[in-house]
C-alpha positions as CSV (number, residue, x, y, z in Angstrom):
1,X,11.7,18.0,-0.8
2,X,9.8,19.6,2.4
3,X,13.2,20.4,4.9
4,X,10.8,22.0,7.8
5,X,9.6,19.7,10.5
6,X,6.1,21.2,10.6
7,X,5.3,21.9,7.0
8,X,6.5,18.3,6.4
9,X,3.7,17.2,8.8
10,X,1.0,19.4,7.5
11,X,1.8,18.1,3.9
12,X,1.9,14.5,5.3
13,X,-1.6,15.4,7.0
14,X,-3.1,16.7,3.9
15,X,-2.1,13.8,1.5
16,X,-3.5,11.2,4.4
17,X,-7.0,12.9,5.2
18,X,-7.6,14.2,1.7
19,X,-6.2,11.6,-0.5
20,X,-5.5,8.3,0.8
21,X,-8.6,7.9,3.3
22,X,-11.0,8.3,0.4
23,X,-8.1,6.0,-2.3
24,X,-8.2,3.5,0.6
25,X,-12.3,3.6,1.6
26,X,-13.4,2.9,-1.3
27,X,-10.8,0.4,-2.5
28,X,-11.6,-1.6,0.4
29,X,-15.2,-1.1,-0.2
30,X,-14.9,-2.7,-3.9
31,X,-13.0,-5.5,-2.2
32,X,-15.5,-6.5,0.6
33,X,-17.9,-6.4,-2.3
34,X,-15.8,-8.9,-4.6
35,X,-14.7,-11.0,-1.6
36,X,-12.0,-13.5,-2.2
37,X,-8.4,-12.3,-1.6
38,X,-8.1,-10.3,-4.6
39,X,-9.6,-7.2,-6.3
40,X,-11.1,-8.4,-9.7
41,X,-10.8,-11.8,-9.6
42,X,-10.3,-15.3,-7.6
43,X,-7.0,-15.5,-9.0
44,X,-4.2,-12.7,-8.5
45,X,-3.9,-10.2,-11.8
46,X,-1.9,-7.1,-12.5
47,X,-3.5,-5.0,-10.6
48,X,-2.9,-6.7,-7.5
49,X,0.4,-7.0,-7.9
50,X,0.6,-3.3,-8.9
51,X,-1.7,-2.2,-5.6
52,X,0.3,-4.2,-3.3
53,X,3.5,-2.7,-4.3
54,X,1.4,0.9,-4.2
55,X,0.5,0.4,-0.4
56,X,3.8,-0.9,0.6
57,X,5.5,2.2,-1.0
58,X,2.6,4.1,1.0
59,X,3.3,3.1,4.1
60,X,6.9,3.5,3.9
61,X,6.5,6.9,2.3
62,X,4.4,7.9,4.9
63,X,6.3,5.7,7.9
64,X,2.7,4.7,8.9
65,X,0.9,1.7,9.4
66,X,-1.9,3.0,7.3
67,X,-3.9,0.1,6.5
68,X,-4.7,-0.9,9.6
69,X,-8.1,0.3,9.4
70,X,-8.6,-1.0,5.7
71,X,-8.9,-5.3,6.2
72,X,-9.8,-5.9,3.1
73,X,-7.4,-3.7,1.1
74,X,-4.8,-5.1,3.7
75,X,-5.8,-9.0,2.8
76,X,-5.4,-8.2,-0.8
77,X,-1.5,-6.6,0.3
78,X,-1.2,-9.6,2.3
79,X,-1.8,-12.3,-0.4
80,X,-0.1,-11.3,-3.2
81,X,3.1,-11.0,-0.7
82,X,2.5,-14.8,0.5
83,X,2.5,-15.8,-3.1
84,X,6.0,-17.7,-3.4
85,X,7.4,-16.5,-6.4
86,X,6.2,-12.9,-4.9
87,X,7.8,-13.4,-1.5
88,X,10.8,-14.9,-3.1
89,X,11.6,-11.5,-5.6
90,X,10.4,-9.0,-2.6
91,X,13.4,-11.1,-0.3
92,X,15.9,-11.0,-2.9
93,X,15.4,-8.0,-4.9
94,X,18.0,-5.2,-5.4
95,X,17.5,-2.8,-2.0
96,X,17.8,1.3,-3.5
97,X,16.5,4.5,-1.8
98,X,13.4,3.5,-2.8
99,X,12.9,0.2,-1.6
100,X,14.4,0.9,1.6
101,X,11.8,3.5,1.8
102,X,11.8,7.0,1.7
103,X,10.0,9.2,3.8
104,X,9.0,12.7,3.1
């Protein structure tokens, strides 16, 4: 783990303009293209679940509101949290490092 202020930031930088901009373009492109509220499908599968939990561990990791410019991406996150049963675990589920976030 990075412990210098500025080398943290540069690292965080990197990852953001050379990974996650292109990860997040063109997942939100496949999603405007599929419409509905859900990658795939018009119901919610695996994956959804599994890239909603990805971009909430994103933007904790990164301490960023990073989908902001990503609607569709961000309405996929958005409606596999609203799904009771969802919502209900993400309440109630056991809070580690992890979950709490952690930041680089």
């Amino acid at each position: 783990m990075e412990r210098n202020d500025t080398k943290k930031a540069e690292i965080k930088e990197e990852l953001v303009q050379n990974y996650c901009v292109k990860f997040l373009t063109r997942l939100n492109e496949v999603q405007r293209e599929n419409g509905g509220d859900y990658l795939a499908s018009t119901e919610m599968t695996w994956a959804d679940i599994f890239i909603a939990e990805f971009l909430g561990k994103l933007e904790s990791t990164l301490d960023t509101d990073i989908l902001k410019e990503y609607e569709y991406v961000r309405k996929t996150k958005e409606a596999v949290e609203s799904n009771p049963n969802i919502k209900e675990w993400l309440n109630n589920r056991p809070r580690d490092w992890f979950v709490k976030g952690h930041s680089f």
